[in-house]
C-alpha positions in Angstrom: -61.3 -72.4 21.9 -64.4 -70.0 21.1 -65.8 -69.6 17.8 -64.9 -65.9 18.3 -61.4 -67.1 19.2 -61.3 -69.1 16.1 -62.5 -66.4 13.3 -59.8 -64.2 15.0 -56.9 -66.2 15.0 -57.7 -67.2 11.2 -57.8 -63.5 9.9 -54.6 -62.6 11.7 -52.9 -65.7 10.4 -54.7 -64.4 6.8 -53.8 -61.2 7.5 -49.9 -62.4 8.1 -50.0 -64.2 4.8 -50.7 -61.6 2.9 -48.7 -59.3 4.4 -45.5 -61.8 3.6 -46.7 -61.7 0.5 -46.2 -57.8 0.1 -49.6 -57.9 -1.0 -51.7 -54.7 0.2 -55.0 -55.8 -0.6 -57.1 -59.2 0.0 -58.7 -59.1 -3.6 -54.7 -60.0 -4.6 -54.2 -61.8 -2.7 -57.1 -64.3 -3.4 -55.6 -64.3 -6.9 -52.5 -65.1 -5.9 -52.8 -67.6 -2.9 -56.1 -69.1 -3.8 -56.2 -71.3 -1.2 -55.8 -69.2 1.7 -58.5 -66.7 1.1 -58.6 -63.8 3.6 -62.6 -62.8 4.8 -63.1 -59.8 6.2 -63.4 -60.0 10.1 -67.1 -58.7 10.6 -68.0 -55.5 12.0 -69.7 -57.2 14.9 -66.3 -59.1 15.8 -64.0 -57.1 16.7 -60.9 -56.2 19.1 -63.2 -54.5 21.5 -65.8 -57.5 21.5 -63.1 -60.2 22.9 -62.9 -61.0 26.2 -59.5 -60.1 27.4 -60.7 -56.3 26.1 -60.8 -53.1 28.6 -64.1 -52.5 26.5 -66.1 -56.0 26.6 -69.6 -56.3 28.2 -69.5 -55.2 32.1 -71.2 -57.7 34.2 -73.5 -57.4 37.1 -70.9 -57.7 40.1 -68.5 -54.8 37.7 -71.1 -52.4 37.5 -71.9 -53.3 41.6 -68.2 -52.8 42.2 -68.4 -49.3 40.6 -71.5 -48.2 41.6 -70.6 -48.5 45.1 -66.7 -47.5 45.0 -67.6 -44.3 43.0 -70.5 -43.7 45.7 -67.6 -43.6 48.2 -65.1 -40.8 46.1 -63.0 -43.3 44.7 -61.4 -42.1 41.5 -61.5 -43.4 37.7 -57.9 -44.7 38.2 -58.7 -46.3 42.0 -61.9 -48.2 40.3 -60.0 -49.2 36.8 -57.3 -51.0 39.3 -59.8 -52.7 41.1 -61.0 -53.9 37.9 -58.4 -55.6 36.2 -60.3 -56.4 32.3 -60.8 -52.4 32.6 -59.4 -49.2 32.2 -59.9 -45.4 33.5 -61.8 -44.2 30.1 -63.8 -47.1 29.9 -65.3 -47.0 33.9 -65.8 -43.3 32.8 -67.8 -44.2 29.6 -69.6 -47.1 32.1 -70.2 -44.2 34.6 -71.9 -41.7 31.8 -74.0 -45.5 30.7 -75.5 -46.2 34.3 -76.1 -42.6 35.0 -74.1 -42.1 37.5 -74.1 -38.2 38.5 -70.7 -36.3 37.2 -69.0 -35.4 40.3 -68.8 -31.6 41.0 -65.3 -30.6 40.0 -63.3 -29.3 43.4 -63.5 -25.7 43.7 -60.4 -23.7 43.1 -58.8 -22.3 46.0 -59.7 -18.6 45.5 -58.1 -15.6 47.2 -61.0 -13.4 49.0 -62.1 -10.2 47.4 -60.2 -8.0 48.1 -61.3 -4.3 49.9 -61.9 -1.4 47.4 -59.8 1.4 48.0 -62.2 3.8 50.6 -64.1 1.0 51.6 -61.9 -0.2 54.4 -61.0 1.6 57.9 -57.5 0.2 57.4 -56.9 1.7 53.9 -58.1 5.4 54.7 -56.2 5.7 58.1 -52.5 4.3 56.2 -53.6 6.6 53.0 -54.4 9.9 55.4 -51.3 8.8 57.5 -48.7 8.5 54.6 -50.0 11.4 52.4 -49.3 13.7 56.0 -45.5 12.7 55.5 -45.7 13.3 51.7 -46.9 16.7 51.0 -48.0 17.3 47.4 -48.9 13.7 47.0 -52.7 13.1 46.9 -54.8 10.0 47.5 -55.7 10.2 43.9 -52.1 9.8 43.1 -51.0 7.0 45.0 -54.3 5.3 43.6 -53.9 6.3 40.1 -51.3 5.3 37.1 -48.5 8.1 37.7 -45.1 7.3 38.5 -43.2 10.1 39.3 -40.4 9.5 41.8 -42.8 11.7 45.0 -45.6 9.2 44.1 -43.4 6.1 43.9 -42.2 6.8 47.4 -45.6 7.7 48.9 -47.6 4.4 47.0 -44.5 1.7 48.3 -44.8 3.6 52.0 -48.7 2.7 52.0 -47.7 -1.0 50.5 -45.1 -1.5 53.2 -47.5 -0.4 56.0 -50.4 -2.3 54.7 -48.1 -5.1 54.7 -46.6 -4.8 58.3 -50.4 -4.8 58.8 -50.7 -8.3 57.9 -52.2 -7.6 54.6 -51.8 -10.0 51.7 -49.8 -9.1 48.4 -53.4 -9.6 46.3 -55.2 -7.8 48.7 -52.6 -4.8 48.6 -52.4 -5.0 44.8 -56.4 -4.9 44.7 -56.6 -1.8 46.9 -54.4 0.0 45.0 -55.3 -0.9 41.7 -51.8 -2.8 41.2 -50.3 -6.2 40.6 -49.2 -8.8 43.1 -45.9 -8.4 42.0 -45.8 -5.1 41.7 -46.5 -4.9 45.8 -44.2 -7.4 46.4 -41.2 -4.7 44.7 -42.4 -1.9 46.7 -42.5 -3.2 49.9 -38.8 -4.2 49.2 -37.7 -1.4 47.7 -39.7 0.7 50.7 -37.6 -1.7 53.3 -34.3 -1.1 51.2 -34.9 3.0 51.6 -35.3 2.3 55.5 -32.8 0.4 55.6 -29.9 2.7 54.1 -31.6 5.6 56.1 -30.5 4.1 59.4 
């Protein structure tokens, strides 16, 4: 057994002791077990120096091992498993130690911008078209916050046709200055109108 082994094993069996004792602190428990005196474990031994510890010294063929494997993509979790004395914090603080590049984080899948209203063919000839059927309505209407029942009708007509279109519900929302959602009612409640018309 290790010296470091040793000092270890006698504080816990110290530490036991006193503990059985219902004593809380050493100084006591000096006075009242004498001879079993409890030292202090140094600062420089501790839990994370022994060599069963996820923190101990990494050796040469370690830091190889993730140097190469994080080279190739493999995640924290993929190199802490082929390192079995290690885990997923502690190849990350080894990572930051070597200087090992952070990896750049994966880009979130964003939705593309959508058109403006006016700045797309599409949007102009479905707003001229609509607002032919709806007289009274204007473009700035259908565009704007209003919600009277003329409006209502004339905004979910241009959702549904930009829709049949092949549109996206963000894209719709965008042009028109509404939510996703929002879209997603009209064009329903537009195909519910059709519907009952028939």
């Amino acid at each position: 057994m290790s010296a470091l082994r040793e000092m270890q094993e006698s504080y816990r069996a110290c530490r036991e002791r006193i503990f059985a004792a219902g004593i809380r602190g050493a100084e006591r428990a000096v006075e009242r077990a004498p001879d079993a005196p409890c030292d202090p474990l140094p600062k420089s031994v501790s839990k994370a120096a022994t060599p069963e510890s996820k923190f101990a010294n990494w050796t040469e063929q370690e830091d190889e091992i993730l140097r190469k494997m994080y080279a190739e993509g493999a995640s924290y979790r993929r190199i802490a498993a082929e390192l079995p004395a290690r885990n997923v914090r502690g190849v990350e603080r080894r990572r930051k130690i070597l200087g090992l590049a952070p990896r750049q984080q994966r880009e979130l899948k964003r939705v593309p911008a959508a058109p403006q209203p006016y700045t797309t063919p599409t949007v102009r000839a479905v707003l001229q078209d609509v607002l032919t059927r709806h007289p009274g309505v204007e473009a700035r209407d259908i565009l704007g916050p209003r919600r009277q029942r003329a409006i209502v009708i004339a905004r979910q007509e241009v959702m549904h046709h930009l829709r049949e279109r092949g549109w996206s519900f963000p894209w719709i929302g965008a042009a028109l200055g509404r939510d996703h959602t929002s879209v997603v009612h009209g064009v329903r409640a537009h195909a519910k109108r059709m519907a009952e018309a028939q």
